[in-house]
C-alpha positions, 0 to 999 in steps of 0.5 A: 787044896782049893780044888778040893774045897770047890769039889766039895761045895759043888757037890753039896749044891748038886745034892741040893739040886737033885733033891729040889728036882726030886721033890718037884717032880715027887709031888705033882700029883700032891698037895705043894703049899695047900695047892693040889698041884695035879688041879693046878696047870700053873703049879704043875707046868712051874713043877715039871720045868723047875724039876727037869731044870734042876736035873739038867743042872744036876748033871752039869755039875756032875760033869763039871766036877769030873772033868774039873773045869772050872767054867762048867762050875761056874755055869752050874753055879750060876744056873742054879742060882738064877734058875732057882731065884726064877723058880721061886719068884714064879712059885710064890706069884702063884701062891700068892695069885691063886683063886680059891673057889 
């Protein structure tokens, strides 16, 4: 029973994963917070490795849930969280540093 229940919350967090990959790779040739991210080398560069990163964890989690190992799961799990916390501290710096011409 507790399997399962890890099964099923690193499935939920993997769907998470691929869909923040998806959105970061789906917008950078859009607007992401008022920044066209294409005329933004920083947002754009911060799109493109938080987008293959997430992917990459994506497919960690995956794998770790097929081959039930509990260490791929905890590498996942800690990947994702640390990768998205750095994700989103070098996002907001460029929100919040950003030079409106």
């Amino acid at each position: 029973m507790k399997t399962l229940l890890i099964n099923l919350l690193v499935a939920i967090a993997v769907i998470i994963a691929f869909f923040i990959a998806y959105y970061l790779l789906s917008h950078l040739h859009k607007t992401m917070f008022e920044i066209e991210v294409a005329k933004n080398a920083r947002l754009s560069g911060a799109a493109k490795s938080g987008g293959i990163m997430f992917i990459i964890l994506g497919l960690i989690g995956v794998l770790a849930m097929i081959l039930g190992n509990m260490i791929l799961v905890l590498v996942f799990l800690v990947g994702a969280t640390f990768g998205g916390l750095i994700l989103e501290f070098v996002i907001l710096n460029i929100i919040t540093h950003r030079h409106d011409s």
